[in-house]
C-alpha positions as CSV (number, residue, x, y, z in Angstrom):
1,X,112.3,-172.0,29.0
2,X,110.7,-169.1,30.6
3,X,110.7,-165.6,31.0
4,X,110.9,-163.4,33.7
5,X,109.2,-160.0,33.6
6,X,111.6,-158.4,35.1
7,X,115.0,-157.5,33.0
8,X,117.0,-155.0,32.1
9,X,119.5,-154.2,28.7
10,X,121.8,-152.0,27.8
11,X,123.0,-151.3,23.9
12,X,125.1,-148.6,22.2
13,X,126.6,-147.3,19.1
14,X,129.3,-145.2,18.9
15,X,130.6,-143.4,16.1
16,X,132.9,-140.3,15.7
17,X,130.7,-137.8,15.2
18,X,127.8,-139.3,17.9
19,X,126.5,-141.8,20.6
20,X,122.9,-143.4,20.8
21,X,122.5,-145.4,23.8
22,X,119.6,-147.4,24.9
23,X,118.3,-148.7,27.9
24,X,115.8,-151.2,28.3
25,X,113.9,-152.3,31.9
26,X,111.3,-153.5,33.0
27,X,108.9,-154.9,36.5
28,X,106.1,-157.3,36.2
29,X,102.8,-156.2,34.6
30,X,99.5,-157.8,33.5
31,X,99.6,-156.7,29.8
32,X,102.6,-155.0,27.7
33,X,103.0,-151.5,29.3
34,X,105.3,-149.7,27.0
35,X,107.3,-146.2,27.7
36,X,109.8,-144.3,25.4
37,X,111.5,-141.1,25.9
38,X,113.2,-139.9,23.2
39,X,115.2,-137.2,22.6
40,X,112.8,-134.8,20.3
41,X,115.3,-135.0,17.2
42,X,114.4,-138.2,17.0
43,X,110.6,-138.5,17.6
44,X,110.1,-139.2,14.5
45,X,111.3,-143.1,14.5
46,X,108.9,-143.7,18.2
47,X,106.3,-146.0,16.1
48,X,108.6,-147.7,14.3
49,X,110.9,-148.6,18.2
50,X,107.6,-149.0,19.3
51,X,106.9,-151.4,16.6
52,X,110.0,-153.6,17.0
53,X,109.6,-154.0,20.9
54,X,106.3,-155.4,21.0
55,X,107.5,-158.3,18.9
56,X,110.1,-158.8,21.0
57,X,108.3,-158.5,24.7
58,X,104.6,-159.6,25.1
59,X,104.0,-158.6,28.7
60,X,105.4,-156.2,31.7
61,X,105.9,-152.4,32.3
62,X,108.8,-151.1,30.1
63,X,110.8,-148.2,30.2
64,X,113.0,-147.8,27.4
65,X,115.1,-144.7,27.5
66,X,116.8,-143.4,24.4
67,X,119.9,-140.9,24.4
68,X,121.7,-138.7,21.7
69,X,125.4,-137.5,22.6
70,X,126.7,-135.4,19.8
71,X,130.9,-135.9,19.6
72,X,132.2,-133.4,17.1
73,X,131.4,-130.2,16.5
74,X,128.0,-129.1,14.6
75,X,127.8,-126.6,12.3
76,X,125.5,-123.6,14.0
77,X,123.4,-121.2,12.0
78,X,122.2,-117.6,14.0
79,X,118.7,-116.6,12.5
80,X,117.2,-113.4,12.9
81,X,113.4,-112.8,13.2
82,X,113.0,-109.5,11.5
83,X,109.5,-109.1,12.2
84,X,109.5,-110.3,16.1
85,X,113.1,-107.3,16.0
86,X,111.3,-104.6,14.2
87,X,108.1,-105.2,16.5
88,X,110.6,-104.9,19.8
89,X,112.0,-101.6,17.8
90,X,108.3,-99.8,17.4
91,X,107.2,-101.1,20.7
92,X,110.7,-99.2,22.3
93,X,109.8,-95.9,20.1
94,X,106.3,-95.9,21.5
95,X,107.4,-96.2,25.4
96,X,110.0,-93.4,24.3
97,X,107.6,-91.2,23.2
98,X,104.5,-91.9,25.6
99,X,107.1,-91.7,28.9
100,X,108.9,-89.1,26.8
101,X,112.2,-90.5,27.9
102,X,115.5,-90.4,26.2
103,X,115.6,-93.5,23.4
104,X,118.6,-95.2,23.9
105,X,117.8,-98.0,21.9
106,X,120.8,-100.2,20.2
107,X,121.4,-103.0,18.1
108,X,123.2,-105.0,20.9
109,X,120.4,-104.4,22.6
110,X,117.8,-105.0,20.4
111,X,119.4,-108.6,20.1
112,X,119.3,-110.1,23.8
113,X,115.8,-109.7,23.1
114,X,113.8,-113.1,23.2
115,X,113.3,-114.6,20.2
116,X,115.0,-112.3,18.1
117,X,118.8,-114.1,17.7
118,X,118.2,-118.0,17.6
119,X,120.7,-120.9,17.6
120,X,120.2,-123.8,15.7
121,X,122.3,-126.8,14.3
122,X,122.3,-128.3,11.8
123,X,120.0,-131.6,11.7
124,X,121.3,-135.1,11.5
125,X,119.8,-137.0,8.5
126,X,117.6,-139.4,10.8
127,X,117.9,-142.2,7.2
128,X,121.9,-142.1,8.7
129,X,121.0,-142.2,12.5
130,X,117.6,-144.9,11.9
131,X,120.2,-148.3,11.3
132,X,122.6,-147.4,14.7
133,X,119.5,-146.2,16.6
134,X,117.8,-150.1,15.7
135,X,121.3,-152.1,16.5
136,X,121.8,-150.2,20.1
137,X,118.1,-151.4,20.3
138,X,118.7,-154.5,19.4
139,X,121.7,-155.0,21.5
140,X,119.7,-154.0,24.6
141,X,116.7,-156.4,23.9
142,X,119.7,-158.8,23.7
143,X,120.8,-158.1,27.1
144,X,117.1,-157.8,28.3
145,X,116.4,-160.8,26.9
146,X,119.3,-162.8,28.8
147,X,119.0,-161.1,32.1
148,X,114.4,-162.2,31.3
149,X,115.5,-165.8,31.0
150,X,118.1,-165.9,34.1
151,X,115.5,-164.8,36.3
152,X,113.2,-166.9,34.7
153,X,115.4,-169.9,35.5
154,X,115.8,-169.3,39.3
155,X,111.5,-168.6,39.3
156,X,111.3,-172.1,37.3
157,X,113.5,-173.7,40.0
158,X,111.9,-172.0,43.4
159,X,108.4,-173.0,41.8
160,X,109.3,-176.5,41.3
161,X,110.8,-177.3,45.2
162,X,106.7,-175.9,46.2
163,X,105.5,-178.4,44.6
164,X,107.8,-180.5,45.6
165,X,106.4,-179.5,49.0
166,X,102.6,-179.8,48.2
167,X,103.2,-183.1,47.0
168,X,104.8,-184.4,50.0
169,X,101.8,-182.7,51.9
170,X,99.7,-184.6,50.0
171,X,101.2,-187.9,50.6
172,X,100.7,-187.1,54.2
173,X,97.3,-186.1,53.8
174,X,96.5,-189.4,51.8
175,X,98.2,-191.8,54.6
176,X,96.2,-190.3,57.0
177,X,92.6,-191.0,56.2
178,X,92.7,-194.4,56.4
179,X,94.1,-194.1,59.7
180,X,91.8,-191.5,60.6
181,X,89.0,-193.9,59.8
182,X,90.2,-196.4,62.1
183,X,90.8,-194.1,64.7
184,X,87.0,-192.8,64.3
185,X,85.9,-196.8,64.5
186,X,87.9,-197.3,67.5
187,X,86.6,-194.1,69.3
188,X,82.4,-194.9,68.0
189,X,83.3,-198.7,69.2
190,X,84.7,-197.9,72.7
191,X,81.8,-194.9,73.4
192,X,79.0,-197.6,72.5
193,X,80.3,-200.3,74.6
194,X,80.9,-197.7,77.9
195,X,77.4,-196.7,77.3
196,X,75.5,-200.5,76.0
197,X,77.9,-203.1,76.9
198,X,79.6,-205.5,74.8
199,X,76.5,-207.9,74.1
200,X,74.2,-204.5,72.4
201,X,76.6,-203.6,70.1
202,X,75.5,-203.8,66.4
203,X,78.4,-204.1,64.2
204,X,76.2,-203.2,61.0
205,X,75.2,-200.1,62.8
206,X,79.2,-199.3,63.6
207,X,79.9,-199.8,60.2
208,X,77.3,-197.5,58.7
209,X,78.4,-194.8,60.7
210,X,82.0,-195.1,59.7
211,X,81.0,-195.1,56.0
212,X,79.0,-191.8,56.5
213,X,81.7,-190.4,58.2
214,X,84.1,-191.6,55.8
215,X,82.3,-189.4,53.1
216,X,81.8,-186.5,55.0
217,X,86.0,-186.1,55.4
218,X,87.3,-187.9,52.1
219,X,89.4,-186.0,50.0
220,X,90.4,-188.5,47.6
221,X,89.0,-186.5,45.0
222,X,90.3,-182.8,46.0
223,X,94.2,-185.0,46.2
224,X,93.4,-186.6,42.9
225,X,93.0,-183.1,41.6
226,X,95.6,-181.3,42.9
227,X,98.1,-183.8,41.9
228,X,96.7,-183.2,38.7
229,X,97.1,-179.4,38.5
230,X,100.6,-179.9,39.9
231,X,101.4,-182.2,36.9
232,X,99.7,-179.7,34.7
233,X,101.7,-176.8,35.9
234,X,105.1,-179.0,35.7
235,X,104.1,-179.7,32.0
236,X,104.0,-176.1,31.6
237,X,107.0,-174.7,33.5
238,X,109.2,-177.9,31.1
239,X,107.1,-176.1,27.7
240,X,108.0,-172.6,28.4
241,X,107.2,-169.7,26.8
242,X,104.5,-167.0,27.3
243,X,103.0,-168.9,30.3
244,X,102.2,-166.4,33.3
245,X,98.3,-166.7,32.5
246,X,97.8,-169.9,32.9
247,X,100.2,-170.5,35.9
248,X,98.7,-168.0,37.5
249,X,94.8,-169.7,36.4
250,X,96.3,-173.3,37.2
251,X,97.5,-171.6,40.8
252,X,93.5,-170.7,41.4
253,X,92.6,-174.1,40.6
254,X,95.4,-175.5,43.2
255,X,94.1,-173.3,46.4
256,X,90.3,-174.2,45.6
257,X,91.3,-177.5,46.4
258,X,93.1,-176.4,49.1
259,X,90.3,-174.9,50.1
260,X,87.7,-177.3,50.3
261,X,90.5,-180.2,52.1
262,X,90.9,-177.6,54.7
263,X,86.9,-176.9,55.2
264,X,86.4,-181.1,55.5
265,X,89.4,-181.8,57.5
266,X,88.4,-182.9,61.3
267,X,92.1,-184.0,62.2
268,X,94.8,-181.9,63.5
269,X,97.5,-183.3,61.1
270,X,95.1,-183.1,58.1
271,X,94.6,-179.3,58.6
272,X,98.1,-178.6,59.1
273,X,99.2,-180.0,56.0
274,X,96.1,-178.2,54.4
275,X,97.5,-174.9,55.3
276,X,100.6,-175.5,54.3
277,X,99.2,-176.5,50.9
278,X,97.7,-173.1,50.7
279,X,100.9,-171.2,52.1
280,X,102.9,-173.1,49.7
281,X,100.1,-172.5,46.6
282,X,99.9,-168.7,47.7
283,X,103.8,-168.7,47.4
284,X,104.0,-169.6,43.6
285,X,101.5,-167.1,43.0
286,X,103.3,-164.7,43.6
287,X,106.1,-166.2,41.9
288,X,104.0,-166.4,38.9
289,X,103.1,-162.7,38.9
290,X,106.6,-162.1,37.4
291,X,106.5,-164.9,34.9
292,X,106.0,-163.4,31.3
């Protein structure tokens, strides 16, 4: 089974004093890229979300947003600063005097200043919030999880018809170069006889140059080895697991080959199925990019 890198999950708890919901998603990325916002009540418990993720997702970009909702009403405590109030008070008396202006100074006043009235509620005990926060976590790496390993499937199955299609390129390739050879014999054999006649031609001599040329376009090794990388990479995709690397490494090996059939080829047919090795090769890696 594979993984997709791309995913997203959604998990919540609900209680009736609060809410904490959790949202998980995430696009492809080379290593585990990992981003939480938190609401700053809760800052406190980042490393240990942070901890818990990792073990669940080894590579892509994640986002995971965290939200607090609170559902019943909080108990809310007004502080007074008396020192930031009495400096507002003696800055006010100094104007007064210096502008010599009338002081009108209040209390009401005196209390829009900023900083001088503050709200705050009280704190929830994060040792009560910590256990909900960690199941709406884990009920979005759930969902995360499952949405991973659906995409995974449909990459598994796209990657498999390509090389489906490379193999059936190959085939091609491999029932044409004996037929190429012949062709080449026939073309050497017919030139040599328009130029010498029939009673100067050296078969030993005909034969040595189909041999040479045979080398210089045989491909029996760069086939041999792509069917081997394709068998490698169908190994891999049945295995599963954190696999993205070495498709992606296994994909390199596959367009070298590629590569050098294309530079050799010195038939029409030949080169056509050559590029549509690479187009097909380039394909799954891009396809592989998303694979965990």
């Amino acid at each position: 089974m594979i993984k997709s890198m791309t995913g997203f999950g959604r998990g919540e708890y609900v209680s009736d004093e609060y809410k904490v919901t959790v949202e998980v998603k995430a696009v492809n990325h080379r290593y585990c890229d990992l981003s939480i916002k938190l609401p700053r009540k809760l800052n406190s418990l980042e490393r240990k979300l942070r901890s818990y993720i990792k073990k669940a997702v080894s590579r892509g970009k994640l986002d995971v947003y965290v939200s607090f909702e609170e559902l019943s009403e909080r108990t809310v405590v007004v502080s007074l600063s008396e020192a930031v109030s009495r400096q507002y008070y003696d800055a006010c008396m100094r104007l007064s005097d210096m502008l010599d202006i009338p002081d009108d100074l209040t209390a009401m006043r005196l209390a829009r200043m900023p900083e001088v009235l503050t709200l705050t509620e009280e704190d929830r005990d994060l040792i009560e919030l910590e256990p909900h926060l960690m199941a709406a976590l884990k009920q979005a790496l759930g969902q995360f999880a499952d949405s991973r390993i659906s995409e995974g499937r449909h990459l598994e199955e796209d990657i498999a018809g390509k090389l489906s299609e490379m193999e059936a390129n190959i085939l091609t390739i491999e029932k044409r170069y004996p037929l190429m050879l012949a062709d080449y014999r026939k073309k050497l054999l017919d030139k040599v006889t328009e130029l010498l006649g029939e009673s100067s031609i050296d078969e030993n001599r005909i034969a040595t140059e189909v041999v040479i040329y045979a080398d210089k376009i045989c491909v029996d090794e760069e086939t041999v080895r792509l069917r081997s990388h394709i068998k490698h990479m169908k190994d891999e995709l049945e295995a599963g697991g954190t696999i993205g690397r070495k498709l992606d490494f296994i994909a390199q090996e596959m367009n070298r080959e590629a590569n050098t059939i294309l530079s050799k080829a010195n038939d029409m047919e030949i080169s056509n199925c050559a590029i549509d090795l690479k187009t097909e090769i380039e394909k799954i890696r891009e396809q592989v990019q998303n694979i965990e």
